[in-house]
N, C-alpha and C positions, 0 to 999 in steps of 0.2 A: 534141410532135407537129410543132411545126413545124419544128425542126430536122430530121428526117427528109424536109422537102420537099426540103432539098439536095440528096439523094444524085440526082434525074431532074434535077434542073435545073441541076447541074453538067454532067452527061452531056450534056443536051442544049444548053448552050454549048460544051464542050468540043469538041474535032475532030470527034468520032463525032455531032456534031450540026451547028450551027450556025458552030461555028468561032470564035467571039467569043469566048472564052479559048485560052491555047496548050497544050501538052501538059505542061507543068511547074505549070504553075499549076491542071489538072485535077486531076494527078498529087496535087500538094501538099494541094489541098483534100481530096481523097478520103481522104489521112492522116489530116489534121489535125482536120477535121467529126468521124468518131466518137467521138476523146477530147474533145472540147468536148460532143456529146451525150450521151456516155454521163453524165458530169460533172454534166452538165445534171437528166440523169433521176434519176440517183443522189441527185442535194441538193432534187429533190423529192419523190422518197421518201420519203429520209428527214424530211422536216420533216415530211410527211403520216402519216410513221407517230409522231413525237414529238407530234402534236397529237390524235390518238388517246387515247394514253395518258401521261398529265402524271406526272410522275417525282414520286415520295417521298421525304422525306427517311429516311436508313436506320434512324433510331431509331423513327419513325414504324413502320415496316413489321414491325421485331423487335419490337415490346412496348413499350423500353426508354424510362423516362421523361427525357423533358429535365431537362438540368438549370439 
């Protein structure tokens, strides 16, 4: 969640706001910010969904006795 505060508070340093960054470096961030969040959200998902459900071993699951 908080990566998503970027996307207003670039804009609003950027030209169309404040002007405290330049157009290249809005430009850049606005690239760059989604694949870091998406990333972001992605590796907590998943860790949120593996802590859900704790993995098996496969002998465990079919029957098959250890040996």
């Amino acid at each position: 969640t908080l990566l998503w505060i970027g996307y207003p508070l670039f804009w609003i340093l950027g030209p169309s706001g404040v002007g405290a960054i330049s157009q290249t470096v809005e430009t850049t961030l606005f690239v760059v910010w989604p694949i870091l969040s998406k990333v972001g959200w992605s590796l907590m998902d998943l860790l949120s969904l593996r802590a859900l459900h704790p993995v098996e071993p496969a002998t465990v699951r079919t029957g098959y006795a250890r040996a």
